[in-house]
C-alpha positions in Angstrom: 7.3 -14.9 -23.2 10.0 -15.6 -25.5 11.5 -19.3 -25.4 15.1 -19.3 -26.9 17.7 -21.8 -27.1 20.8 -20.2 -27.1 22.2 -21.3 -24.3 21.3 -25.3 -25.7 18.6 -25.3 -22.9 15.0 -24.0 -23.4 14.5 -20.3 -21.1 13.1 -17.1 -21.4 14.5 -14.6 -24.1 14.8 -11.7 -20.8 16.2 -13.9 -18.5 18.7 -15.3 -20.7 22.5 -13.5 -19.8 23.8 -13.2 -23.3 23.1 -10.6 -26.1 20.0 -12.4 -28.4 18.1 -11.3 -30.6 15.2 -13.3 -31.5 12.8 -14.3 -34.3 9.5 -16.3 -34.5 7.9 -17.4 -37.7 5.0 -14.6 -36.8 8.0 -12.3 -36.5 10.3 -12.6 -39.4 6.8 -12.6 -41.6 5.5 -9.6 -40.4 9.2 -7.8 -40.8 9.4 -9.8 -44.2 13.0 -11.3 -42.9 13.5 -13.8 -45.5 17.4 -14.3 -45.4 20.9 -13.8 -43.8 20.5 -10.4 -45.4 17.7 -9.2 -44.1 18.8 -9.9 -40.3 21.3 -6.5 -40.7 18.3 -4.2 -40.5 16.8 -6.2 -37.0 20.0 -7.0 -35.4 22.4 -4.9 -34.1 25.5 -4.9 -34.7 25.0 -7.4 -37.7 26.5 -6.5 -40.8 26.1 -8.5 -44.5 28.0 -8.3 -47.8 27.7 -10.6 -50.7 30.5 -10.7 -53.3 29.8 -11.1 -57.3 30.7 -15.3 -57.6 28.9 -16.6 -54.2 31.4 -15.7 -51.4 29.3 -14.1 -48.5 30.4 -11.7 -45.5 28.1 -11.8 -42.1 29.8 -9.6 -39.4 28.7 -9.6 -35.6 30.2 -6.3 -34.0 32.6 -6.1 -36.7 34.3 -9.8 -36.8 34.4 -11.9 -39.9 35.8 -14.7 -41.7 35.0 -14.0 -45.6 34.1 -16.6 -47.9 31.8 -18.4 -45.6 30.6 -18.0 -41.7 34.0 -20.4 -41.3 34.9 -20.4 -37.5 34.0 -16.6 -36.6 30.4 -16.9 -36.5 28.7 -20.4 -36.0 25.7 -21.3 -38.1 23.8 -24.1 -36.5 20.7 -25.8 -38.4 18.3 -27.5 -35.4 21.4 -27.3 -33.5 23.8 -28.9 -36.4 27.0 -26.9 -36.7 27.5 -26.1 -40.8 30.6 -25.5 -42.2 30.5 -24.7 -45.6 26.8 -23.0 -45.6 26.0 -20.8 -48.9 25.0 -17.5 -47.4 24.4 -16.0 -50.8 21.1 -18.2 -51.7 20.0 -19.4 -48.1 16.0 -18.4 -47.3 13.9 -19.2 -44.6 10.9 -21.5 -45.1 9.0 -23.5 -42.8 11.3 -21.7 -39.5 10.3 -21.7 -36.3 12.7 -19.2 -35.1 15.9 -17.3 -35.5 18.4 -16.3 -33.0 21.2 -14.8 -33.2 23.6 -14.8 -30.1 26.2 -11.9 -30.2 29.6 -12.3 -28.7 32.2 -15.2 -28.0 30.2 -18.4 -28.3 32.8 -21.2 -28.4 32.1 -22.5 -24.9 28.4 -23.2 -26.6 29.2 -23.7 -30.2 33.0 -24.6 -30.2 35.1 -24.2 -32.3 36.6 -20.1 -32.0 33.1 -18.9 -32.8 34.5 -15.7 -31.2 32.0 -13.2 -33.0 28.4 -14.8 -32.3 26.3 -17.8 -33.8 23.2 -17.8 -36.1 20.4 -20.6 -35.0 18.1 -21.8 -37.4 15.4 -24.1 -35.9 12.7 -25.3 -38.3 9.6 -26.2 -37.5 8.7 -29.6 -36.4 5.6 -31.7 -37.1 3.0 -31.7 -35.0 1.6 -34.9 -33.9 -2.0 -34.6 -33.0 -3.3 -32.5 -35.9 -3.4 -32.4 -39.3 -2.3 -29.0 -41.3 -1.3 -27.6 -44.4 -0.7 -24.4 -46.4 0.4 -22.5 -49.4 1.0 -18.8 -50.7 2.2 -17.7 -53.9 3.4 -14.0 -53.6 4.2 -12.4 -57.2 6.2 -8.9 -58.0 8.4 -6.9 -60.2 10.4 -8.7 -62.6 8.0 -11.3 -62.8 9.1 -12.4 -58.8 7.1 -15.4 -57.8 8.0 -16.7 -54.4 5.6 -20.1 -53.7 5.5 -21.9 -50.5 3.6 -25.0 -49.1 3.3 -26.9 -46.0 1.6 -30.2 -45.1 1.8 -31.6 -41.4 0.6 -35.2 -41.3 0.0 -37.2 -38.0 0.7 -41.0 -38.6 0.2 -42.1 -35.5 -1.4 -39.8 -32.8 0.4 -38.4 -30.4 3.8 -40.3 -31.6 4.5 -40.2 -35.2 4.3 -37.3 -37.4 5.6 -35.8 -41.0 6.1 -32.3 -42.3 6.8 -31.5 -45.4 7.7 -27.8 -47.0 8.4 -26.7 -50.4 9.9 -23.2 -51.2 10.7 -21.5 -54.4 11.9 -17.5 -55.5 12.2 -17.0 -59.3 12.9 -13.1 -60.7 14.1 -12.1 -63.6 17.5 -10.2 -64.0 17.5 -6.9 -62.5 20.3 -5.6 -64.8 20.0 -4.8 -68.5 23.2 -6.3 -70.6 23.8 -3.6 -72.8 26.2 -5.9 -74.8 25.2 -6.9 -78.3 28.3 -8.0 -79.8 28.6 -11.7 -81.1 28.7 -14.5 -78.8 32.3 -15.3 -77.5 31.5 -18.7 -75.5 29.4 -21.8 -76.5 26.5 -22.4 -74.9 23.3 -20.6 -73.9 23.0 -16.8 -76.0 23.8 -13.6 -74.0 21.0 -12.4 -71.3 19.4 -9.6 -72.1 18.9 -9.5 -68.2 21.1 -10.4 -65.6 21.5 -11.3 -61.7 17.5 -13.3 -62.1 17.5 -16.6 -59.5 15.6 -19.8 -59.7 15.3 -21.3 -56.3 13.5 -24.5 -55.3 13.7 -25.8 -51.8 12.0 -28.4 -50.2 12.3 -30.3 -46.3 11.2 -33.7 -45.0 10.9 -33.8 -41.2 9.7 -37.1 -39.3 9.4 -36.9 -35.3 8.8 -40.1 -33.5 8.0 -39.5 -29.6 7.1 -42.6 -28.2 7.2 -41.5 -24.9 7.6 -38.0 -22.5 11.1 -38.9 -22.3 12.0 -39.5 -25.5 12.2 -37.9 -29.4 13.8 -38.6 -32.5 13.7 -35.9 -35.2 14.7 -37.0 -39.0 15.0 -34.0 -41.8 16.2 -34.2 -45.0 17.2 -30.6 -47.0 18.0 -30.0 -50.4 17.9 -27.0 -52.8 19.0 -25.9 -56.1 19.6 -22.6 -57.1 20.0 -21.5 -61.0 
């Protein structure tokens, strides 16, 4: 059984009477679905461009706004509408689950969200049990992609933290053929171009005092060179 959220209520994936498609943390692992544009090649009717300077395209069944999700598909963050999201350097870490709904959504998500919506929900921490992790994958041009997880229980059964650090480095895929002088100040000419540096990193603290009630706290922040 598959337990989505789409419709803001908690049901099973087949029962649920919209188009979803839906990713677990087991999932997007296994089919190595580590961004916006890997979803294309699991969802249909998804489509994603990316433009030179940071403006992003993500189609569902061919309807856009460019520069941005803007109001034709809704990207919502533990069920947090984003406006101005960077599509272009966004990765998973530390997810639960990904769902993408596919058609109108605005009686949902508001707004004119009249292609679909994107749902990210992160994983939580869990309050009975201590955990932790870390990977460090490496590849061509000198990729490293490290990633760490620590799940503390304060106070049993009521108070927990999760924390989850992410980072991609690569070097430049492109050679610069260019060997001219230098026409700006600043740093020398790149031999290589189009590398990344990404660090990410999330606090989440849950507070569940009783069956009836649950306070979730996460702060996000990244930085991409």
């Amino acid at each position: 059984t598959v337990v989505v959220t789409a419709e803001r209520k908690a049901e099973d994936l087949q029962t649920t009477p919209i188009a979803v498609s839906a990713f677990s943390s087991e999932d997007m692992q296994a089919e190595q679905i580590r961004d916006f544009g890997d979803l294309q090649f699991h969802v249909p009717d998804v489509t994603f461009s990316k433009t030179q300077f940071g403006g992003a395209e993500f189609q569902i069944r061919g309807v856009t706004t460019q520069f941005g999700l803007g109001a034709a598909v809704a990207q919502n963050e533990n069920d947090i509408y984003l406006e101005a999201t960077n599509l272009a350097s966004a990765e998973y870490y530390d997810t639960k689950r990904v769902e993408v709904a596919r058609g109108p959504q605005s009686t949902s998500y508001g707004r004119a969200a009249t292609s679909g919506a994107v749902n990210i929900i992160t994983a939580k921490p869990d309050l009975d049990e201590f955990k932790a992790s870390a990977s460090l994958d490496y590849g061509e041009f000198n990729t490293l992609r490290p990633d760490a997880m620590i799940n503390l229980p304060l106070v049993d059964g009521q108070l927990g933290l999760r924390i989850a650090l992410h980072g991609a480095f690569h070097d430049g895929y492109e050679k610069n053929i260019y060997d001219g002088p230098q026409l700006f100040p600043g740093s020398p000419v790149n031999d290589n171009v189009n590398g990344q540096g990404l660090m990410a990193g999330r606090a989440t603290l849950r507070w569940q005092p009783d069956s009836d009630t649950r306070l979730d706290i996460f702060v996000d922040a990244s930085t991409e060179n």
